[in-house]
C-alpha positions in Angstrom: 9.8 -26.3 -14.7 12.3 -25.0 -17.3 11.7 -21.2 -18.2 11.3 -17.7 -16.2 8.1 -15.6 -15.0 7.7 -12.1 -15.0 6.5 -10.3 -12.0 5.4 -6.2 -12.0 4.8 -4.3 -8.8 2.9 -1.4 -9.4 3.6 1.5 -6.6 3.0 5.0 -6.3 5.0 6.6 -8.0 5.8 3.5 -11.2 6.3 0.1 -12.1 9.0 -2.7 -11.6 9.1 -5.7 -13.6 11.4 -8.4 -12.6 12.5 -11.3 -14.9 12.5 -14.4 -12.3 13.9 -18.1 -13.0 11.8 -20.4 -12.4 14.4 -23.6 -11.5 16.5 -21.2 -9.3 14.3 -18.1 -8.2 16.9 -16.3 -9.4 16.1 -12.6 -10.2 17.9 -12.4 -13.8 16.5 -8.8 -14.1 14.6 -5.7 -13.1 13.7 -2.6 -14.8 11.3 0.5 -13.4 9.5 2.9 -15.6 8.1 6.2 -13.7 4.8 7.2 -14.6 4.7 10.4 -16.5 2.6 12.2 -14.3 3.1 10.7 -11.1 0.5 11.8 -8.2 -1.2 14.6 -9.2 -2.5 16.2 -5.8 -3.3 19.8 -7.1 -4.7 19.4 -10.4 -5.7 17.7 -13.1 -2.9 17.8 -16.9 -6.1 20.1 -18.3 -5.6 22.5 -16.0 -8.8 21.4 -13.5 -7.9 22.6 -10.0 -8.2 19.5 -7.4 -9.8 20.0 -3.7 -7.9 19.2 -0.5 -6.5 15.5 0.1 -7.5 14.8 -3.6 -4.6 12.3 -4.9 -5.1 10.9 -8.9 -3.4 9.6 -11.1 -3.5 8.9 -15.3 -4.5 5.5 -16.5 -2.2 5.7 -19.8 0.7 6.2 -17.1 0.3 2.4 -16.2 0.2 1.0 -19.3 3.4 3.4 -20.8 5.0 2.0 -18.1 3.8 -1.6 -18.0 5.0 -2.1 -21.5 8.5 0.2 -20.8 9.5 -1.8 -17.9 8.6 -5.0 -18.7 10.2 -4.7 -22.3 13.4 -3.7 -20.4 13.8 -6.1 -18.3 13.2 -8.6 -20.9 15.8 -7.0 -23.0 18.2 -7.3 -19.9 17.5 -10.9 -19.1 18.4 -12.1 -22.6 15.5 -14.4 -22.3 13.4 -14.6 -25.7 9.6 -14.6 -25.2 8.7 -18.0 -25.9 11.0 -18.9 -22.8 8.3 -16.9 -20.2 5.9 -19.5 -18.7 3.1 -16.5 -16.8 3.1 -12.8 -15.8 1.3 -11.6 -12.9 1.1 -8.2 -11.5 0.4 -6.2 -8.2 -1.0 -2.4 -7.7 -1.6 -0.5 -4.7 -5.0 -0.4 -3.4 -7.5 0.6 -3.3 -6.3 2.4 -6.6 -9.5 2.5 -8.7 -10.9 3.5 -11.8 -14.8 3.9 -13.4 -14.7 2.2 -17.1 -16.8 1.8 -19.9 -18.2 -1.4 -21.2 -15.2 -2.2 -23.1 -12.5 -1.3 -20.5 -12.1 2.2 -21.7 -10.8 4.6 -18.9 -13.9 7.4 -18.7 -11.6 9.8 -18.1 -10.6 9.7 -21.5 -14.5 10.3 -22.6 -14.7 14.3 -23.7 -17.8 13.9 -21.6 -15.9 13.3 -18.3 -12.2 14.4 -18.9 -12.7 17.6 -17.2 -14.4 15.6 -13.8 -11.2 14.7 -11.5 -14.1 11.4 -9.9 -13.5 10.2 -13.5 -9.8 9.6 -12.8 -7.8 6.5 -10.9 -8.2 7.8 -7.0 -4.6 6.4 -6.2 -4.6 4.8 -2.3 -3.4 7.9 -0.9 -6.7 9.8 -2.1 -8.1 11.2 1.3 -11.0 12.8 0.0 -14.0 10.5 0.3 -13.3 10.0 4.1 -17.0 12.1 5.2 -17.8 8.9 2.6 -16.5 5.9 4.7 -17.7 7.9 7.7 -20.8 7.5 6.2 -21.2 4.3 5.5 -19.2 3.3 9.2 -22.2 5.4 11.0 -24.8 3.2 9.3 -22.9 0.0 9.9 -23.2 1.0 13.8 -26.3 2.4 13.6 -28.3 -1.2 12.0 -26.0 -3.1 14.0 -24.0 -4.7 11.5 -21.0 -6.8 12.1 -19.9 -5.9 8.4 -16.9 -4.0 9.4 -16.0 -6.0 12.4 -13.1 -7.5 10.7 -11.6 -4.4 9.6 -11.3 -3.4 13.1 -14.9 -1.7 13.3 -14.0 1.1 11.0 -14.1 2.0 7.2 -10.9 4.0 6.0 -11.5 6.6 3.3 -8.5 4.9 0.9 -10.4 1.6 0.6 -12.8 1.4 -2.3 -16.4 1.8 -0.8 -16.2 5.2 0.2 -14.7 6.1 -3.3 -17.3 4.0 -5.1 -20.1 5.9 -3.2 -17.7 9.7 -4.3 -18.7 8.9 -7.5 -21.9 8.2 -7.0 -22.9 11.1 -5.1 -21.0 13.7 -6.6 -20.8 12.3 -10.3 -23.7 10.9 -11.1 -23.9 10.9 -14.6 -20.5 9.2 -14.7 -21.7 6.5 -11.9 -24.4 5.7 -14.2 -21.7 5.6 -17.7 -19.5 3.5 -15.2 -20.0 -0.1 -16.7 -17.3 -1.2 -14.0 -15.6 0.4 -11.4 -12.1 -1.3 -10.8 -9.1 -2.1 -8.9 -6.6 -1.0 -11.1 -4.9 -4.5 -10.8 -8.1 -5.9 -12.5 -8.1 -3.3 -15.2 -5.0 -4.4 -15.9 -5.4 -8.1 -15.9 -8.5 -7.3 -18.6 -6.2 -5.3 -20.8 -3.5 -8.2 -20.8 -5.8 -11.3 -21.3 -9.1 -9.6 -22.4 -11.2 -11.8 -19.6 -12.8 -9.5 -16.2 -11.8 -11.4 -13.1 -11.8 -9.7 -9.9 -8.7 -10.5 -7.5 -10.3 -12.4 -3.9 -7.7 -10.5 -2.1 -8.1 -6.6 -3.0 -12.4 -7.3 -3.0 -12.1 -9.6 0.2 -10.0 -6.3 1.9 -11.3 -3.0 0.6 -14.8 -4.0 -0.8 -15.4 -7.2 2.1 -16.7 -9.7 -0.1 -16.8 -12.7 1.4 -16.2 -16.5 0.2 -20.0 -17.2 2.4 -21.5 -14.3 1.8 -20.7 -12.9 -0.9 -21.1 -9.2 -1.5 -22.0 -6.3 0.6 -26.2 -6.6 0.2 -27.6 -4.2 -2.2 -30.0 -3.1 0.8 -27.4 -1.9 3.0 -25.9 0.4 0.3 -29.6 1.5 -0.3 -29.9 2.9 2.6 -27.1 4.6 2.8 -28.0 6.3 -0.9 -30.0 5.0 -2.9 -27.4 5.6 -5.7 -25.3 2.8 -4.4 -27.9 -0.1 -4.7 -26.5 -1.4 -7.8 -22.8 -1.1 -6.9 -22.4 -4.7 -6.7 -23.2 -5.1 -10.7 -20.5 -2.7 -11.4 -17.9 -5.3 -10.4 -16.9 -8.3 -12.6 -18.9 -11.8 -11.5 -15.6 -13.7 -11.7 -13.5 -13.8 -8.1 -10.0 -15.0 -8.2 -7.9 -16.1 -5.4 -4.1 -15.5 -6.1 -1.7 -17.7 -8.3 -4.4 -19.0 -10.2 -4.6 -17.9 -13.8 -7.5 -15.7 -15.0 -6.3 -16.2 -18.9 -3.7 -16.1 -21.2 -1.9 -12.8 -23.1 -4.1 -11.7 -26.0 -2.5 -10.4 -29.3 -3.4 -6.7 -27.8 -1.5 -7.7 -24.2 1.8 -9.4 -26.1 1.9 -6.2 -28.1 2.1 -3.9 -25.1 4.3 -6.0 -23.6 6.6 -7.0 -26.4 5.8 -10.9 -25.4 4.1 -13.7 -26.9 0.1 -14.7 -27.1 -1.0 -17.3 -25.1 1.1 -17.0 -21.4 -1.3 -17.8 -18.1 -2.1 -14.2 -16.6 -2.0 -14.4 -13.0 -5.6 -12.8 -11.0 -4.4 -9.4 -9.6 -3.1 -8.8 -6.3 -2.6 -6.4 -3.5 1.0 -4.7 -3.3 1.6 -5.5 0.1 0.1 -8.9 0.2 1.9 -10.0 -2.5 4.8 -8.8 -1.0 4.6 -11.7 1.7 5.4 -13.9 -1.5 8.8 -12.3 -2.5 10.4 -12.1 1.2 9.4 -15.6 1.7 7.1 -15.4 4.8 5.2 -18.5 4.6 4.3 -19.3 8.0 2.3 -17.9 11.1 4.0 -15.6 13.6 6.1 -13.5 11.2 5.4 -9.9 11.4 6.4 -8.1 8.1 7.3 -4.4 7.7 6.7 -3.1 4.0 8.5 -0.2 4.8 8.8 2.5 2.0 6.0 5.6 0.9 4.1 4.4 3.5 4.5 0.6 5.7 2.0 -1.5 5.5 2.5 -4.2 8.3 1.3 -7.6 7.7 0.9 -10.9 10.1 -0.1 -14.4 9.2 -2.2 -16.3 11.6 -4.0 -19.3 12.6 -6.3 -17.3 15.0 -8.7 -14.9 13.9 -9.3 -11.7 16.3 -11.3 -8.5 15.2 -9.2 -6.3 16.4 -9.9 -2.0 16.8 -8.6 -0.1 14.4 -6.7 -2.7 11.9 -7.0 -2.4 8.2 -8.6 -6.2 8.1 -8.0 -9.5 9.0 -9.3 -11.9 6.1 -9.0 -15.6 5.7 -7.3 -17.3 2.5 -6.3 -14.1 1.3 -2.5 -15.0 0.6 -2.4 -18.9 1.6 -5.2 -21.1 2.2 -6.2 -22.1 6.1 -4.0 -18.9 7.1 -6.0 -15.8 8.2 -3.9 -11.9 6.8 -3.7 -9.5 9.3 -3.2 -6.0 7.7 -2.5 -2.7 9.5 -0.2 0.2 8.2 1.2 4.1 8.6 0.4 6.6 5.9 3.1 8.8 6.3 6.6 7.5 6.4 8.7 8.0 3.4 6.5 10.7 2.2 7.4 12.4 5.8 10.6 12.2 5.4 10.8 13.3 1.6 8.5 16.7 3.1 11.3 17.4 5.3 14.0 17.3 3.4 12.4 19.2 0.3 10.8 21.8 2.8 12.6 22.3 5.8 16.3 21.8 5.3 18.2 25.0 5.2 20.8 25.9 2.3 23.8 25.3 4.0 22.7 21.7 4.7 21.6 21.3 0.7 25.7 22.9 0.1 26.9 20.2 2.5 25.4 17.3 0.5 26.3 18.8 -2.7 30.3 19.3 -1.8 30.1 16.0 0.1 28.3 14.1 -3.2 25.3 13.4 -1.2 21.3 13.1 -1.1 19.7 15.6 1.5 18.4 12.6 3.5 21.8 11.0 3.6 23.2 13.9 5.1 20.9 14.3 7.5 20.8 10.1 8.6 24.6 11.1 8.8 23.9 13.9 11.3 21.0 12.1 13.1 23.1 8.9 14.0 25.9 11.3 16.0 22.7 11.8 18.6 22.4 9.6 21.7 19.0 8.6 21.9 16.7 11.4 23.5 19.3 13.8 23.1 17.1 15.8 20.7 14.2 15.9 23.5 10.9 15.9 20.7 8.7 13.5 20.3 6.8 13.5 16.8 3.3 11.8 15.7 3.8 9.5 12.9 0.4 11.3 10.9 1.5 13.3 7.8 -0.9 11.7 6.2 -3.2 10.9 8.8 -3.8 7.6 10.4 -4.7 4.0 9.2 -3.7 1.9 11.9 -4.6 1.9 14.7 -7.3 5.2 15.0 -8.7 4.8 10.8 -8.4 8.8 10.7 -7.8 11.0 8.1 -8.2 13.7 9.4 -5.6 13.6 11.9 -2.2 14.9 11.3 1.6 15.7 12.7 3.1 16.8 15.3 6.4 17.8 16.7 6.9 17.9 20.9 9.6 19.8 22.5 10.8 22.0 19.5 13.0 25.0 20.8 15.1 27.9 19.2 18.3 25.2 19.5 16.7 22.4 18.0 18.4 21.4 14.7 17.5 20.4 11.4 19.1 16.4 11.8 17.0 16.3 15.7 13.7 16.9 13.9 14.9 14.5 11.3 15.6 11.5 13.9 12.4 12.6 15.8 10.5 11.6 12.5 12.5 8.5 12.1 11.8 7.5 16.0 7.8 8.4 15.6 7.2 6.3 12.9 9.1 3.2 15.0 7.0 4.2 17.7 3.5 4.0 15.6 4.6 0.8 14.2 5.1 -1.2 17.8 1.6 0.4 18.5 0.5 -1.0 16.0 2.1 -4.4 17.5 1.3 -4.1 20.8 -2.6 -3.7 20.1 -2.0 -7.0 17.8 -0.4 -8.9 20.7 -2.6 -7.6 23.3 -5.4 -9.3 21.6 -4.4 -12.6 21.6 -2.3 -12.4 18.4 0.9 -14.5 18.5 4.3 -12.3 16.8 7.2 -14.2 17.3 9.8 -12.5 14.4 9.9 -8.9 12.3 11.2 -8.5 9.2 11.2 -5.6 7.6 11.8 -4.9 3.4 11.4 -2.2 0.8 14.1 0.6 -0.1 13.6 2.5 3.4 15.6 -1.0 5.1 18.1 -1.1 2.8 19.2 2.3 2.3 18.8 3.0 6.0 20.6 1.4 9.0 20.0 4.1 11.5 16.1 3.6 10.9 16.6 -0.2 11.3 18.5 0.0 14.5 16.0 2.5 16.2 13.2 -0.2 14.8 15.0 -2.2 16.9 15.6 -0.6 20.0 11.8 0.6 20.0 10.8 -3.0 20.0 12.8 -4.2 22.1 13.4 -7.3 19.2 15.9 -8.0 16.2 14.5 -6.7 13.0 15.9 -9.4 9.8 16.3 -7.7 6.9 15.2 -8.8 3.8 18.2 -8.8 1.4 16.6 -8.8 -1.9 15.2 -6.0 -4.3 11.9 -5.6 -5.4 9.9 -7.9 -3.5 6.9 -7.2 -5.0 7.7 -7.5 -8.2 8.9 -11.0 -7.1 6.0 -11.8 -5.3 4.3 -11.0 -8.3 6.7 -13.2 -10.6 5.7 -16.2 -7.9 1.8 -15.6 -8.5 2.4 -15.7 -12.3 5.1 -19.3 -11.7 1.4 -20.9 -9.6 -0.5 -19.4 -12.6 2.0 -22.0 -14.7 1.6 -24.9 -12.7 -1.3 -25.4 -9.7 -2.2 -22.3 -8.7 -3.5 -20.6 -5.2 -2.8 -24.0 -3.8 0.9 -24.2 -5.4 2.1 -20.6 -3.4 3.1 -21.8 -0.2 5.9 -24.4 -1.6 6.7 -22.0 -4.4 7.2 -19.2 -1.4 9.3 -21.2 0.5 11.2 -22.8 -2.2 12.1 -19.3 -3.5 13.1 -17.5 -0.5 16.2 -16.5 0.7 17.7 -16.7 4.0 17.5 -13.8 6.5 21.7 -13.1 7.0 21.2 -9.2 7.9 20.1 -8.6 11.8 19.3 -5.4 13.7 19.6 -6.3 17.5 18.4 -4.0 20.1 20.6 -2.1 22.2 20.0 -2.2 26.1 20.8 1.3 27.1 18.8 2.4 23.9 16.2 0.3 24.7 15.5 2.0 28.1 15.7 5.6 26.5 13.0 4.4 24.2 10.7 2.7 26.7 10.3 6.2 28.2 10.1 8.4 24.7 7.5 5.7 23.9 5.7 6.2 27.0 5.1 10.0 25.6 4.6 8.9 22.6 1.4 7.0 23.9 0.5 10.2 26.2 0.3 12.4 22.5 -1.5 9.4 21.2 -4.2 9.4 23.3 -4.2 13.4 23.5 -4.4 14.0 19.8 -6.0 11.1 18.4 -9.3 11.8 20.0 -12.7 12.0 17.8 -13.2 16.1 18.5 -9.3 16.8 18.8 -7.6 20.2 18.3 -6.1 18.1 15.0 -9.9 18.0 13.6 -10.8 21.3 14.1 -7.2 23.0 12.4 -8.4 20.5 9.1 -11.8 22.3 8.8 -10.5 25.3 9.8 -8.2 24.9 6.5 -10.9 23.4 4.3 -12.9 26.8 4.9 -10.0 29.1 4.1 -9.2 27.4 1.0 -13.0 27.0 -0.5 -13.4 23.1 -0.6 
């Protein structure tokens, strides 16, 4: 089919739009627009102080830089718009947001502006974990199987738990609330004016199910009775990705510098749209999303609840295939605290004389070390723990510092611990009966990395393939919106596998590395176990700090 999509993967931090041939799959163009505000962790733009583990964001940001990048990439692809045959789009999640009946963002009501619950709560947003724990103790305690797959526990980043922060602590915004949203679907609305709700973000962070439905009113009900009505809050329309919830209004082709009347693809999850753009299509490959945090995803015939996964849901990203999700919440954040905190001045001199970044340097500096040579051993939890313990409230730790450890040890110790959480992660997938037969790892950690990628693959013990291609989420996205074009959710596996390139760049492990690894993994496990315990020394430093700071 003559003509190009345009794909945009929202992240954390902004938005890339890619400009995607449809004949070829070639990526003609990309462009990324930062949002103004970023993450805003401390407090809100009107001066509003924020709590601990509080993470929001500004809903004007996305749309400045939905219009900005794809506008720009447009402009670069010398397409005109009348040659663009669908858009589609994927955010974060959950990343949601409370509206009014007509889409407006309630944080831009007078009323609410000055309540940070009225703002997007980006994925990263910690605070409504005493939330899920809520709603995971009544789950046990009625003997429901409703978080069964989602590996018997409910994180404090998916959607319930925020939902139900809003309700309990805002309750005259709950009530104004009209929706509450994934982001994605907000943005969908804006473009093509119709609510649809994307199958894969409600089927993973709000488990709706294709047989059941909703979560029942009831079991929100008794929980608080606030949350009954949740349910009505979401738009009646689910939509499975790749198929087209509606076409570019005059207001969306304004924004967007486009055209009335393109196919608008449903919304999807960042990661799970990613699968799209590095052209896993079939059962056995393990992907690595590696970048802010990793999300880890697996496509399977067999379904397995597994302890401690993010979800496993069926016909989320092909049909017949069940999605495994799992994930780290602290990697490139990690590493970006180190090298902004803990890096002396000489080292920042270094870079500057050598015309380096900070983390370049120290990669540099790290890669000189043999394996164990810097004798630590780190816990991957900066920002707690999704997979496999589903804890906030944990966080890091650094074994075997002394007065002679350097800056570049504690830097490869970091590197190493969030290998080592990541074949956890694999090793509780395959010792539940879950077939993994390849890794592939993508985002900008991979390719601007090769030390990382090599210790990957001495860890496991397997190759890592590399996925040589930029902004695969943005492409994944500019897939969805080719199916919108043409046949939809069913069209995505021949679309994925007719656009994706072969894997030419392979990390093999390293035998002598390998047998260092086995045994730093081995301690690894030992702090594990230690640390990650329900009444751990982790839990009690957290409250110790939410007392001395007030909140």
């Amino acid at each position: 089919m003559p003509g190009y999509s345009i794909g945009i993967d929202f992240g954390s931090l902004s938005a890339r739009a890619v400009v995607m041939d449809l004949d070829s799959g070639e990526v003609l163009s990309s462009a990324v627009s930062e949002y103004e505000h970023g993450i805003l962790t401390d407090r809100l733009p009107n001066g509003v102080p924020l709590a601990v583990d509080w993470a929001v964001q500004i809903p004007q940001d996305y749309l400045d830089s939905l219009g900005s990048s794809v506008r720009d990439a447009v402009a670069a692809a010398g397409i005109s718009a009348d040659q663009v045959r669908g858009i589609g789009l994927d955010v974060t999640a959950s990343t949601m947001l409370p509206v009014s009946a007509d889409g407006s963002p309630l944080c831009e009501d007078p009323r609410f502006s000055k309540d940070p619950n009225s703002y997007i709560k980006v994925w990263k947003h910690h605070a409504a974990q005493k939330y899920a724990d809520m709603i995971e103790q009544a789950a046990k305690q009625n003997g429901s199987d409703l978080l069964d797959p989602f590996g018997g526990h409910i994180s404090g980043e998916h959607f319930l738990p925020k939902a139900m922060q809003i309700a309990i602590e805002s309750p005259e915004l709950y009530k104004a609330s009209d929706r509450i949203l994934e982001v994605g679907d907000w943005l969908v609305r804006v473009l093509c004016g119709t609510e649809s709700r994307g199958y894969c973000g409600a089927a993973f962070k709000t488990y709706y199910s294709e047989d059941t439905g909703d979560v029942p009113a009831a079991f929100f009900e008794m929980i608080s009775p606030e949350l009954a009505g949740l349910s009505a809050k979401y738009p009646e329309n689910v939509t499975f990705p790749g198929d087209c919830t509606g076409t570019l209004t005059e207001k969306g082709a304004q924004l967007l510098g486009l055209i009335p009347g393109i196919p608008v693809a449903a919304a999807g999850v960042d990661a799970h749209t990613t699968i799209y753009g590095c052209g896993v299509s079939r059962p056995g490959q393990f992907l690595m999303i590696i970048g802010t945090s990793t999300c880890e995803m697996l496509l399977s015939e067999t379904l397995s609840c597994i302890d401690g996964i993010s979800g496993v849901v069926k016909d989320s990203v092909f049909r017949d295939l069940y999605t495994y999700e799992c994930g780290q919440s602290g990697i490139g954040d990690m590493f970006a605290w180190f090298a902004e905190n803990q890096v002396p001045a000489e080292y920042r001199s270094e870079a500057e004389e050598k015309g380096m970044q900070i983390q370049q340097l120290l990669t540099q500096k790290a890669s000189m070390l043999r394996p164990g040579q810097n004798g630590l051993v780190a816990l991957d939890w900066w920002n707690g723990v999704r997979s496999t313990l589903m804890d906030f409230s944990l966080s890091g730790v650094i074994a075997g510092l002394s007065t002679e450890t350097s800056p570049e040890e504690i830097y490869r110790a970091l590197l190493e611990s969030t290998a080592f959480g990541c074949r956890k992660i694999i090793d509780t997938l395959e010792e539940s009966g879950v077939t993994i037969d390849s890794l592939i790892a993508t985002g900008g950690i991979p390719h601007k990395n090769p030390l990382m990628m090599q210790i990957y693959a001495d860890v496991m013990g397997r190759d890592v393939l590399i996925v040589e291609r930029d902004y695969t989420g943005s492409v994944g996205s500019a897939i969805m919106a080719a199916a919108a074009a043409q046949g939809g959710f069913a069209d995505l596996a021949l679309l994925t596998e007719r656009y994706a390139l072969p894997f030419t760049k392979v990390y093999h492990p390293d035998p002598a590395s390998q047998k260092v690894y086995e045994d730093l993994y081995a301690a690894y496990c030992e702090m594990y176990s230690f640390f990650g315990g329900k009444n751990s020394l982790l839990h009690r430093l957290k409250d110790i700090r939410k007392e001395t700071r007030g909140n």
